[in-house]
N, C-alpha and C positions, 0 to 999 in steps of 0.2 A: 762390641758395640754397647753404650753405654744409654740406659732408658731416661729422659728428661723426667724432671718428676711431675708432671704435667697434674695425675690426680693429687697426692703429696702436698702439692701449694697450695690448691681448691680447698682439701678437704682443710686444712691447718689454716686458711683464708677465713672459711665458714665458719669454721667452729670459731675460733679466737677472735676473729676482726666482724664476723658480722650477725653469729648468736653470743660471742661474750663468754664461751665458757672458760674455764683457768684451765691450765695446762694438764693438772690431775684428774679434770672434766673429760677430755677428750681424748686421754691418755685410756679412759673407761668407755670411751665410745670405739677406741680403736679397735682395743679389747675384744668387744663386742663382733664389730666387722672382722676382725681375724679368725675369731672363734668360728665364727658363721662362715669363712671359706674353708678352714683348715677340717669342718666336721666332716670331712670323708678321707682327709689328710692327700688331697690333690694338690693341695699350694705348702705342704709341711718344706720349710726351709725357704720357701719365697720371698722375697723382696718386699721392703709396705710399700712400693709402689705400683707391682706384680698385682701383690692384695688387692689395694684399693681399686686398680682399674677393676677387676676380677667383679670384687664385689660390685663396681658403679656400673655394669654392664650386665650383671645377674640382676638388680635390682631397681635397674631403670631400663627395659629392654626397648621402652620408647622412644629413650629420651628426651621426655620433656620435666625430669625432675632436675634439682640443682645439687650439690652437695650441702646446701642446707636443707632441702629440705629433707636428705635422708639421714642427717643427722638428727635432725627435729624428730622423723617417724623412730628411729631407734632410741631418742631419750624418752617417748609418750612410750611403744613396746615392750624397751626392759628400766619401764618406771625409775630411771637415774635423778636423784633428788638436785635435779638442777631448775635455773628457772630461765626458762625460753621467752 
């Protein structure tokens, strides 16, 4: 069974089409959110789309954030010289 890349298009939505970053921008935000699932190495070899959900469900366990705004919170976080 094959996973739709449901977070994948949100998160590549947000970043590129509606905070504006370039592709090496986000490619550094990914970074980030990988880093931050894979630090106990329970997602080591996962899918970014695996990832992404992973992280957008650890990190919004509300859900009332968007994937821009968790993008927004990790370029203020780990201070990425982008301009939001």
């Amino acid at each position: 069974m094959t996973q739709t890349p449901h977070h994948t298009v949100l998160f590549n939505v947000a970043g590129i089409t509606m905070i504006h970053l370039t592709g090496e921008q986000l490619k550094q935000v990914y970074a980030i959110v990988e880093d931050t699932m894979n630090g106990d190495g329970l997602y080591e070899g996962a899918n970014r789309e695996t990832i992404l959900e992973a992280y957008y469900s650890q990190e919004n366990p509300m859900g009332d954030l968007t994937w821009i705004d968790l993008i927004k919170k990790i370029i203020t976080e780990h201070y990425i010289h982008m301009i939001i």
